[in-house]
N, CA, C and O of each residue as an XYZ file, in Angstrom:
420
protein
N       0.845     -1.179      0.000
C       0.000      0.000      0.000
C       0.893      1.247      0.000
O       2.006      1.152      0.517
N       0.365      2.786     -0.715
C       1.409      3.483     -0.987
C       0.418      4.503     -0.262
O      -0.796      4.346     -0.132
N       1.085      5.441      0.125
C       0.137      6.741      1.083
C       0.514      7.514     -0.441
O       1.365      7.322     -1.309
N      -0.531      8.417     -0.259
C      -0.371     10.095     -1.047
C       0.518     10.298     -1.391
O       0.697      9.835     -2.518
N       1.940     11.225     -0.680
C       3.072     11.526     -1.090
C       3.776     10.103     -2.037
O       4.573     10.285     -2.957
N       3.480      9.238     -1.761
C       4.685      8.005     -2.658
C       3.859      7.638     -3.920
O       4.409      6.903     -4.740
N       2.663      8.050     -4.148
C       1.629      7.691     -5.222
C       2.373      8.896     -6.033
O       2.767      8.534     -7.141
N       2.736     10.729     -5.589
C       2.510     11.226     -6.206
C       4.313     11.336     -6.705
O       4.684     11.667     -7.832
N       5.123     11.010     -5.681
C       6.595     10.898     -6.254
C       6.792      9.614     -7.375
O       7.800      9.618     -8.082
N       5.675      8.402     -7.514
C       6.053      7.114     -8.420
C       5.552      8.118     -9.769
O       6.249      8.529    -10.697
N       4.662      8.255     -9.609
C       3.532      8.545    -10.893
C       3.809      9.957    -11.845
O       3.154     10.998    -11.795
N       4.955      9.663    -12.698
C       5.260     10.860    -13.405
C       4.183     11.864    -14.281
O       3.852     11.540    -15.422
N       3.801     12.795    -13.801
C       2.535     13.844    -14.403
C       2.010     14.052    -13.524
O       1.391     15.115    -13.474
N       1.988     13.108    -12.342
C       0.265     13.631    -11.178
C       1.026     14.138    -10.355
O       2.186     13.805    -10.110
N       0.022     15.484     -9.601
C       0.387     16.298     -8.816
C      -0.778     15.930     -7.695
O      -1.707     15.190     -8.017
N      -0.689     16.428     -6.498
C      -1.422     16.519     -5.338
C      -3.102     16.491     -5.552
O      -4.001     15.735     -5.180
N      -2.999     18.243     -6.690
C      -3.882     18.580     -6.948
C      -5.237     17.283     -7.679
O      -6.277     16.722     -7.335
N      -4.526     17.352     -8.565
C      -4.988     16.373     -9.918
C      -5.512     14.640     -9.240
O      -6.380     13.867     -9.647
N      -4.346     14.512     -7.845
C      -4.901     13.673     -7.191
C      -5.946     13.181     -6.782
O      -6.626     12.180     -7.007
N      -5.977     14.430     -5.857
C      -7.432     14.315     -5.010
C      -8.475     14.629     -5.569
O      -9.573     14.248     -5.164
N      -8.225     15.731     -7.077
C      -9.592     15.639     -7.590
C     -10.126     14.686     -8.168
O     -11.331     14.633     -8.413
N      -9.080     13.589     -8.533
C      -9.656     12.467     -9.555
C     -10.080     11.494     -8.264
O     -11.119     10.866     -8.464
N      -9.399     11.258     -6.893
C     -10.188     10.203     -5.532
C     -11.834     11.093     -5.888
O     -12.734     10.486     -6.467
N     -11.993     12.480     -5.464
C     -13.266     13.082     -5.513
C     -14.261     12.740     -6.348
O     -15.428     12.474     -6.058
N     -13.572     12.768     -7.736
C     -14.657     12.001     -8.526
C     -14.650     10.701     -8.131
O     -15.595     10.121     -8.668
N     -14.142     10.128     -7.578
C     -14.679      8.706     -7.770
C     -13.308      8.008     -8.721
O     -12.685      7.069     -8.226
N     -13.100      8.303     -9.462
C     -12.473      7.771    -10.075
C     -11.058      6.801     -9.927
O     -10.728      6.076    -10.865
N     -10.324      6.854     -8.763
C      -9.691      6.293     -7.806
C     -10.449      5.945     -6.900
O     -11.455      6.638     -6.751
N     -10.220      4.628     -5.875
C     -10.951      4.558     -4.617
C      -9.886      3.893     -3.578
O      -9.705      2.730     -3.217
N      -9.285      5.081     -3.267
C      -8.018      4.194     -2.056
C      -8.852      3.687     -0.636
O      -9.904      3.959     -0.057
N      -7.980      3.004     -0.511
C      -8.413      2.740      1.306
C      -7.856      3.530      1.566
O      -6.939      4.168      1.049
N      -8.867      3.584      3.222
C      -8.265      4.948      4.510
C      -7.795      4.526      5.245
O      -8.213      3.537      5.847
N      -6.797      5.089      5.464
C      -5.894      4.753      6.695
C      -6.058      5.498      7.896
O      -6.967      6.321      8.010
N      -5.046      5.206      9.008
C      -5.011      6.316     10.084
C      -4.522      7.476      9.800
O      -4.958      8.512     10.301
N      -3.254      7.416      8.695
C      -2.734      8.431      8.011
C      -4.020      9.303      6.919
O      -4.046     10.528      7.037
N      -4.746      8.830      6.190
C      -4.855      8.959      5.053
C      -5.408      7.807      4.144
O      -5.775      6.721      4.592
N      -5.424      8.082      3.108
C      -5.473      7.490      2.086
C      -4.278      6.768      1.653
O      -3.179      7.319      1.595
N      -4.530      5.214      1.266
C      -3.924      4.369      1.096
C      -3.744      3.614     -0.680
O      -4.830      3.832     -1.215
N      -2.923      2.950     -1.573
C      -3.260      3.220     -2.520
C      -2.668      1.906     -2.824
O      -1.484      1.737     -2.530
N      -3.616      0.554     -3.605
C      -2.845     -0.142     -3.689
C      -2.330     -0.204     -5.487
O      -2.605      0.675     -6.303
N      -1.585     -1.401     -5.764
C      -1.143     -1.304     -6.910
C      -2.354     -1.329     -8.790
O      -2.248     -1.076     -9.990
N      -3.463     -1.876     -7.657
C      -4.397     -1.366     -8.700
C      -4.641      0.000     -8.800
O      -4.359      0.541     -9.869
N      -5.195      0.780     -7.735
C      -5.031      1.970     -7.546
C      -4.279      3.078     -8.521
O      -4.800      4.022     -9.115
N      -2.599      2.581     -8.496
C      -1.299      2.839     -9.545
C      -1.501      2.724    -10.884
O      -1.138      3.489    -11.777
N      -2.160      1.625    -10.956
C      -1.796      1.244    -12.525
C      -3.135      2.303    -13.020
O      -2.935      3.118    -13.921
N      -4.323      2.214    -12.430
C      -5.298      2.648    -13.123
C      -5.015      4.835    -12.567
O      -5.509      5.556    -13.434
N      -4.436      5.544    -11.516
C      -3.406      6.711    -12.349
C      -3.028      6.612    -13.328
O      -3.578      7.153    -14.287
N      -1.786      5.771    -13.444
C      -1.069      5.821    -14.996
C      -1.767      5.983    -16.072
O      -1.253      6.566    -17.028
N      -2.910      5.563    -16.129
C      -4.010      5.601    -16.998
C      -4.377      6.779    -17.796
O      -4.312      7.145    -18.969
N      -4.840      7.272    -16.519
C      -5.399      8.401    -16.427
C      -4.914      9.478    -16.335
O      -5.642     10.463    -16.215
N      -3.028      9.623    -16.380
C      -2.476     10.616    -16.632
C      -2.086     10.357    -18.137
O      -1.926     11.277    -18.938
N      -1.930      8.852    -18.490
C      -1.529      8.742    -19.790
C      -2.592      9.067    -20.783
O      -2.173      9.269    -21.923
N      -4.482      9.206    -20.506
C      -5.197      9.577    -20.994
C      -4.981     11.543    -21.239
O      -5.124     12.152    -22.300
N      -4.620     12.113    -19.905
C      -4.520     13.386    -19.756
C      -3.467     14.298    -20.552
O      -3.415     15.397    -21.105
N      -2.784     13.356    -20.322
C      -0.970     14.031    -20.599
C      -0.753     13.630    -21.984
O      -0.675     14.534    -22.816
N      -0.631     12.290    -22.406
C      -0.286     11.738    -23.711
C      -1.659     12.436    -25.001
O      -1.637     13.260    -25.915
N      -2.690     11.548    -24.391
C      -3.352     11.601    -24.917
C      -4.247     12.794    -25.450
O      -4.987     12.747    -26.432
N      -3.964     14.220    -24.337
C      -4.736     15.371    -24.368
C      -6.077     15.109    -24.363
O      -6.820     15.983    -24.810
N      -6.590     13.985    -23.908
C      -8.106     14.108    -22.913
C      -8.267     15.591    -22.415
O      -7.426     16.469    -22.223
N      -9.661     15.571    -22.268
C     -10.174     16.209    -21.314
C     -11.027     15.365    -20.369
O     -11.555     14.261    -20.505
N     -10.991     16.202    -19.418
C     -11.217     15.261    -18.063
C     -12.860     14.731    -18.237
O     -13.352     13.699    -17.782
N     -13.448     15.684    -18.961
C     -15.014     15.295    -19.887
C     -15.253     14.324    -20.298
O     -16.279     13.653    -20.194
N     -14.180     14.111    -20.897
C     -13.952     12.584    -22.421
C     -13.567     11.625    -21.231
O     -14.004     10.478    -21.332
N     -13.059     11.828    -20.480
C     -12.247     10.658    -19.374
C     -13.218     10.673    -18.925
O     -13.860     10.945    -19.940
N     -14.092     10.581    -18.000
C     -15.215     10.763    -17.694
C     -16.270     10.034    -18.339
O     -16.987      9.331    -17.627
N     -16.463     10.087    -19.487
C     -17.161      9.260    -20.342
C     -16.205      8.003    -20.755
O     -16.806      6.973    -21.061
N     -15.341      7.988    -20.779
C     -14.554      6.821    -21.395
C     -14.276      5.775    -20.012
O     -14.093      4.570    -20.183
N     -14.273      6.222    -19.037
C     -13.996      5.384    -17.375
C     -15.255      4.307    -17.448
O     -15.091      3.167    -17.016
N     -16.022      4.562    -17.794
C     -17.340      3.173    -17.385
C     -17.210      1.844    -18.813
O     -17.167      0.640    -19.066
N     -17.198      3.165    -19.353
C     -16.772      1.767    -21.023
C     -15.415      1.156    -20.804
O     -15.554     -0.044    -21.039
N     -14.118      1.416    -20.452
C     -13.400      0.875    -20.011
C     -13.622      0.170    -18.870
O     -12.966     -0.849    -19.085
N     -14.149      0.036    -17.732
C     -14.609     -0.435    -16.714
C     -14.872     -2.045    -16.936
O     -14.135     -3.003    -16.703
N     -16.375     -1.966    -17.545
C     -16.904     -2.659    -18.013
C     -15.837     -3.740    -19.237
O     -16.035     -4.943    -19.407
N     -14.770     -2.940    -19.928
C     -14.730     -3.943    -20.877
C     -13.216     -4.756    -19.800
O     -12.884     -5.935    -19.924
N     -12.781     -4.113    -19.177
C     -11.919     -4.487    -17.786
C     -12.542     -5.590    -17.175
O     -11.771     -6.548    -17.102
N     -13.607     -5.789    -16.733
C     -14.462     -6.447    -16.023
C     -15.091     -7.700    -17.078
O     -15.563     -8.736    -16.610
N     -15.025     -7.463    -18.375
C     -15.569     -8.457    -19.342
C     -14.530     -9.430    -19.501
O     -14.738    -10.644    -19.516
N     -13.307     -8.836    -19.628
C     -11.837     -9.772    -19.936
C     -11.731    -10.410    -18.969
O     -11.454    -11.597    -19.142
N     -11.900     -9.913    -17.561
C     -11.740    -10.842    -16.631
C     -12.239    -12.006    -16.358
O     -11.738    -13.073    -16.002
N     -13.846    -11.472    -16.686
C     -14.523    -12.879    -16.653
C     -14.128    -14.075    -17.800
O     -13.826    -15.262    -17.678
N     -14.278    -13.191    -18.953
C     -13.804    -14.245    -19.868
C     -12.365    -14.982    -19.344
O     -12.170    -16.196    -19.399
N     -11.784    -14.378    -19.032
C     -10.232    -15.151    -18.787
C     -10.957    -16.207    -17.390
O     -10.767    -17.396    -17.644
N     -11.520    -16.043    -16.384
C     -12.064    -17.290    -15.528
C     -12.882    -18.159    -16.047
O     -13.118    -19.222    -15.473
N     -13.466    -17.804    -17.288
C     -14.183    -18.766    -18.582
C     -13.422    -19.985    -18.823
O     -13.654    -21.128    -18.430
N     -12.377    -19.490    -19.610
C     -11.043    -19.723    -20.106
C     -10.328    -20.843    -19.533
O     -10.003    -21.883    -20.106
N     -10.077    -20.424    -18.048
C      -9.303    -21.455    -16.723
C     -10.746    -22.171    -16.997
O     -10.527    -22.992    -17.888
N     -11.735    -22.208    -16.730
C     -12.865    -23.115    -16.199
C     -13.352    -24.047    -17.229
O     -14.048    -25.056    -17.116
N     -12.686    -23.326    -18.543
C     -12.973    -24.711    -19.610
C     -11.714    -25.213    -20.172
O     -11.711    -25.622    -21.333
N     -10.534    -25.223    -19.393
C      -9.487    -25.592    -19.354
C      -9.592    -26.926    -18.423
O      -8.877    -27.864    -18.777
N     -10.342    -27.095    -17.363
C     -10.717    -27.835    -16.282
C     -11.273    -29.394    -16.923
O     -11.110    -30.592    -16.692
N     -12.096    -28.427    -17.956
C     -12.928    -29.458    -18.471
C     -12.101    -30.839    -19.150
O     -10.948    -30.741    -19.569
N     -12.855    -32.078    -19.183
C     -12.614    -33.422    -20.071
C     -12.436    -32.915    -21.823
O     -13.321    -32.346    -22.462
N     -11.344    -33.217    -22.244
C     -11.272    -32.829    -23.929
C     -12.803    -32.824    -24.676
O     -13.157    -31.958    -25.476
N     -13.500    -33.796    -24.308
C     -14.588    -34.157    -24.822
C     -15.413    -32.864    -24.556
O     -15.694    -32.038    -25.425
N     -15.728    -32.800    -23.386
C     -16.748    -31.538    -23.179
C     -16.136    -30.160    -23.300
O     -16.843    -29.196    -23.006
N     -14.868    -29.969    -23.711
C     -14.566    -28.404    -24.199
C     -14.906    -28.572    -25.745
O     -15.399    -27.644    -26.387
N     -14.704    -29.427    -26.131
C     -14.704    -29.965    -27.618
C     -16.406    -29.609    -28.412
O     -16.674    -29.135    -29.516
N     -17.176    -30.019    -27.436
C     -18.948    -29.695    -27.007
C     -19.173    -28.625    -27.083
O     -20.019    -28.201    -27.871
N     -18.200    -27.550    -25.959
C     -18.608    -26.510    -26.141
C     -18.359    -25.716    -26.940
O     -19.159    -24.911    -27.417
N     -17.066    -25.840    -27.237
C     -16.242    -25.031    -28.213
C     -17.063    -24.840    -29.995
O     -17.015    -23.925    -30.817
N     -17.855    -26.377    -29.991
C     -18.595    -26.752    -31.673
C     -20.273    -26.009    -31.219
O     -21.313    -25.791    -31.840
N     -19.797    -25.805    -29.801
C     -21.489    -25.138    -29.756
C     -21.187    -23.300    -30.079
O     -21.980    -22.480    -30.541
N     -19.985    -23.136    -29.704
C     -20.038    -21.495    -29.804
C     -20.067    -21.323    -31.455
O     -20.647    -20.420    -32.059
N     -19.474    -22.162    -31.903
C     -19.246    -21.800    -33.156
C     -20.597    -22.103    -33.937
O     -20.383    -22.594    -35.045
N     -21.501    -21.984    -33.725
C     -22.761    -22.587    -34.373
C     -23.423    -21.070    -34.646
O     -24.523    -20.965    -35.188
């Protein structure tokens, strides 16, 4: 877990500011600590994001905003599919074989 100050010294582009306004929206959700706000490495990766949307990309925080739930969602789709994936990996050759001639139908 990373407090505030070590989120904002890793994360090249984000400032304090830019921080806390993006926790405010919602858009980050650290745990609280006794200190503060706590930040784990999901936390990190999905900043990088969002400065690489800001900074690289010249987003506006509007477009990010609209683009955070459709990414969300397609975040959340891969995942499942990938526990799909392991779970018909599990399976007898025979019955992936079943399913596999059923998707394709």
């Amino acid at each position: 877990m990373f407090e505030e100050r070590e989120v904002i010294t890793r994360i090249v582009g984000l400032d304090r500011r830019r921080l806390r306004r993006w926790v405010r929206r919602g858009w980050v959700r650290p745990a609280t600590g006794p200190a503060g706000w706590l930040f784990d490495e999901l936390d990190l990766a999905r900043l990088r994001l969002l400065v690489e949307m800001r900074e690289e990309l010249g987003l506006e925080e509007e477009t990010i905003a609209l683009l955070l739930p459709v990414l969300d969602r397609l975040y959340a789709t891969r995942r499942l599919l990938r526990r799909l994936l392991e779970a018909l990996g599990e399976l007898p050759e025979a019955e992936r074989r079943r399913i596999l001639a059923r998707l394709e139908e």
